[in-house]
Every structure is written in C-alpha cells, then in structure tokens.
N, C-alpha and C positions, 0 to 999 in steps of 0.2 A: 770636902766630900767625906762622908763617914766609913761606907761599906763598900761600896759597891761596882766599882769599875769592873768587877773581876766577874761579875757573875755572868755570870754568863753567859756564862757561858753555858755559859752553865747550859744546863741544861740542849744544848745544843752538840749532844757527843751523839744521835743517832738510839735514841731511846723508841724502846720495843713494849713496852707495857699494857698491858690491858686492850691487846691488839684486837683484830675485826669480828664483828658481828657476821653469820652468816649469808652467804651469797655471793656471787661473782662482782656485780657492780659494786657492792660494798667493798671489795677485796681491791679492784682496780681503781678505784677513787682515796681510798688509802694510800695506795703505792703511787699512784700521781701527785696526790698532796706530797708524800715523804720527798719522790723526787723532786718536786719545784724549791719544796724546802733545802733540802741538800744544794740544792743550787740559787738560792736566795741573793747569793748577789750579784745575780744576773736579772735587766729590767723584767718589771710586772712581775718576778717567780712569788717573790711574799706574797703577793695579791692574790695571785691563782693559788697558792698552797690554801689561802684561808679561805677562795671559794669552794674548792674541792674539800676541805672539812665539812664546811657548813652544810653542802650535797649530801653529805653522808649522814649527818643529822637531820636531814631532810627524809632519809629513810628508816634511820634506825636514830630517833631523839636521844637513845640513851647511848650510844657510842660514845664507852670511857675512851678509847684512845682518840678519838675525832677530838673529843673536848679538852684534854690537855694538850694535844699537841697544836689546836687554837692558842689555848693559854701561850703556848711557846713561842708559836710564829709572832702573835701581839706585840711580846716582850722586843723578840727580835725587831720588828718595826720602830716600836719607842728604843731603843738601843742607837736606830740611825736615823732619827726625827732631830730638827733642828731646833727647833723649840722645847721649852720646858714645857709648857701648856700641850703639846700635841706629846710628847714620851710621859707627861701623866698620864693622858686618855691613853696612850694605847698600855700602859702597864698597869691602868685599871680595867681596861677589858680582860687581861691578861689572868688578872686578880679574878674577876668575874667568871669566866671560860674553866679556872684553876678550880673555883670551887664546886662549879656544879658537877664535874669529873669526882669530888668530894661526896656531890650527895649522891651520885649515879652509883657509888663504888668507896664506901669508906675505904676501903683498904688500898686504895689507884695508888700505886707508887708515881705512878707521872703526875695524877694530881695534887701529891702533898708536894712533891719535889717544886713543879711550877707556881706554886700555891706562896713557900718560903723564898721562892726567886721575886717572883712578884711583888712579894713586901721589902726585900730588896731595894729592888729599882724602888719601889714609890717613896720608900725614905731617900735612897741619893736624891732622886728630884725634889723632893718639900725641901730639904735642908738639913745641918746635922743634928737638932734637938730633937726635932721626931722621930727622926732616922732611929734615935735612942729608946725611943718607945714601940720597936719593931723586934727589937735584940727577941726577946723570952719568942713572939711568936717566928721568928724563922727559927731561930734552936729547937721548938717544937714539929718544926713542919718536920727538920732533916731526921730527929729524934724519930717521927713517925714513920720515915723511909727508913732507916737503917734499922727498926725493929723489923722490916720484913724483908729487906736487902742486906745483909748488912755489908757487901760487896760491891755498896753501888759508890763509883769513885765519886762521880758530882757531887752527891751527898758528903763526903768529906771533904771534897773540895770546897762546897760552900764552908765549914762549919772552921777549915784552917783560915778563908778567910776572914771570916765573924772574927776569931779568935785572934786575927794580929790586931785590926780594926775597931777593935771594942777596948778601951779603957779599962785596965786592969779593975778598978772599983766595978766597973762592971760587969767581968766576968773576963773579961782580953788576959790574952797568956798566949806569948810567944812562943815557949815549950810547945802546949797545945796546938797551936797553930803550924809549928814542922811537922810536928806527929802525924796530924791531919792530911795535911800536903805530903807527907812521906807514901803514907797508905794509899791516897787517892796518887798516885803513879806508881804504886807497887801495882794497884789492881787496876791498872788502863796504862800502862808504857805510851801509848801511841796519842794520852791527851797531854797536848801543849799550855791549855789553860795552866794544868795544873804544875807544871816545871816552872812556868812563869811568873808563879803567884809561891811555888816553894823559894824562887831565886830571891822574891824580894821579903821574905819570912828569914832567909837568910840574912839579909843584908840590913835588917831590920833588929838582926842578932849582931851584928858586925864581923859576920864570916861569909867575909868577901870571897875567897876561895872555894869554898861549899855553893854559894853564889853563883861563879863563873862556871861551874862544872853543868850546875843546873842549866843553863842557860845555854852550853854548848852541846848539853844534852835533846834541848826542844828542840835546838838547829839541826839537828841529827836526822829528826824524825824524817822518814821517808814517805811513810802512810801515816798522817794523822787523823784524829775518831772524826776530825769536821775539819775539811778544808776549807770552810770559811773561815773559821774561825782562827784558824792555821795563820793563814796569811797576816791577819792582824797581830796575832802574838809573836808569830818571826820577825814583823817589822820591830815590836818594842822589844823583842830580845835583844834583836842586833845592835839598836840605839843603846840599849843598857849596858851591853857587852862590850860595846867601843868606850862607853864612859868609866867603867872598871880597868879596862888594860893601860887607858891611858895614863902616860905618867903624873 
C-alpha cells in the first residue's frame, strides 16, 4: 500500500464548511445527516447520513455542504467495505459528490479537502503504481485548502502523510512529513489521526522516543474531534506502544 491507510481520516474531524442554505428543513436535515454521521458506527447511520444529504439536495441542488459531506460519508463506507471492487465504488462516488461541491463552489474548502481524500483512497485501492500518478493531484487539492485555511489540520495531515509515503524521487521527505504532522496537532490537540500518523513519522526517523510520547499523547485524549475514528487509532496506538516498550 502506497498512501493511504491514514486518511482519513481524514476528513472525518467534524467539518463545518460551506454550511446550510436557507430554511428550517434544510437546517434540520443537515444536523440529522451530521448526527447519523457522528455516529456512523452504529448500524444503518452511514445509510441515513447519505439519505438525509441527498433530501437536502432534493431541495436546494446546490448545497455545497450536502455535497461534500456526501463525498465524506462515501469515503467512510469504502473505508469499511470488504471488498476492493465495492471501496472503489464507494470512493468514486466520493470522488464524484467531492467534485460537484467543486463546481457548486470553487472555493468549497470541504470540497477540495474530500476531492484530495478521494484520490487517496482510489490509489490505495488500484495499487501502488497508480497510486503514484495521484501524488501532484492530492498536493493540489490540500495546496487549494490551505490557500484559504491555512489552519485546517486535516489538510496538513494529509500532506505529512503524502510526504512519509511518497519516494523521496518523488517528492517524500520525512523532515516534511513531522513538520506537517507537528502543525496538524499544534492546530487540533484533540485529533488522534494526527499523533498517530506523527508516532509513526517518528519511528520512520528512528526516534523511538519522540515516538512513544506521541502515542501516549493520543491515549490521553479525553474529547477527541471524532470518536469514531478515536476508537480505531487508540486500538493501533496501544498495539504499537506495547511493541516499542517491549524489550
């Protein structure tokens, strides 16, 4: 696998972007989609999060945030598909959903962000030569959020981990890749992705100790940005954190 275990997460930290079009049923079909999603992994919530987007493109077609946060939930479904054929489909609808939030809104921070996730995932799925012909456009997608965020942690998250992941010939630099991961938990404490993904930036440097710290740092977290996604990083922390102490 080239990229992409790590993303995300991505995107899955509770993003607010280009939020609702006027009206009450729009305003509550949003906040019931957020919630099902917030709680995604409890049965059918994916499902109803993306019926309750598509309702709201049912009344307002151009609902930037309905449509990236489609993009998201997709993603999340291909994330826990068992198949490779069914987590391509759903991280090309993802791909799909990401860009129309694009033409709705060139400037959609959720749509470039879910847009660079999505090529993402489709490279770990095809394999890792194509996956290599993705590099320039996720560094564009995150380059296009951070021109108008430059605060948004995901977005450096993705881009530390491109940067361990990517073959120095092609742009991979470890340096890069802490920097990134340093910044994305200076500016969100409370995301685990991102300790998880510095612990093994660390340990990819051979600073075990820097390492462990990380990693005892995400077990800390008491509120994390996404308890879903919480629970899966505490489990590989802890797995990790047991194989570094040991003698």
């Amino acid at each position: 696998m080239l990229l992409w275990a790590f993303f995300f997460f991505f995107s899955s930290q509770g993003l607010t972007w280009g939020e609702t079009a006027p009206g009450s049923d729009l305003v509550f079909l949003l906040a019931e989609g957020d919630r099902m999603y917030d709680t995604r992994d409890e049965a059918g919530h994916s499902d109803r999060a993306i019926e309750l987007y598509k309702k709201v493109l049912e009344i307002d077609p151009k609902n930037e945030a309905a449509l990236w946060k489609l993009s998201r939930s997709f993603r999340w479904q291909g994330d826990i598909a068992s198949s490779s054929e069914e987590k391509l489909g759903r991280y090309k609808e993802g791909e799909r959903w990401a860009k129309r939030a694009i033409e709705v809104n060139p400037q959609s921070i959720g749509g470039h962000l879910m847009l660079g996730i999505a090529y993402g995932r489709i490279g770990e799925t095809q394999g890792v030569m194509k996956s290599l012909s993705l590099i320039s456009p996720i560094k564009k997608e995150m380059n296009a959020v951070l021109e108008r965020d430059p605060s948004n942690d995901v977005a450096h998250h993705v881009l530390g981990v491109l940067y361990r992941k990517v073959p120095g010939l092609m742009g991979g630099s470890i340096k890069k890749s802490i920097e990134a991961l340093q910044e994305a938990v200076r500016l969100n404490p409370a995301s685990t992705p991102s300790y998880l993904d510095l612990a093994k930036s660390y340990l990819e440097k051979g600073e075990k100790e820097k390492a462990s710290a990380a990693l005892e740092k995400l077990l800390s977290i008491d509120h994390p940005s996404d308890r879903v996604q919480s629970k899966m990083d505490r489990a590989e922390a802890e797995k990790l954190l047991a194989e570094l102490q040991s003698p």
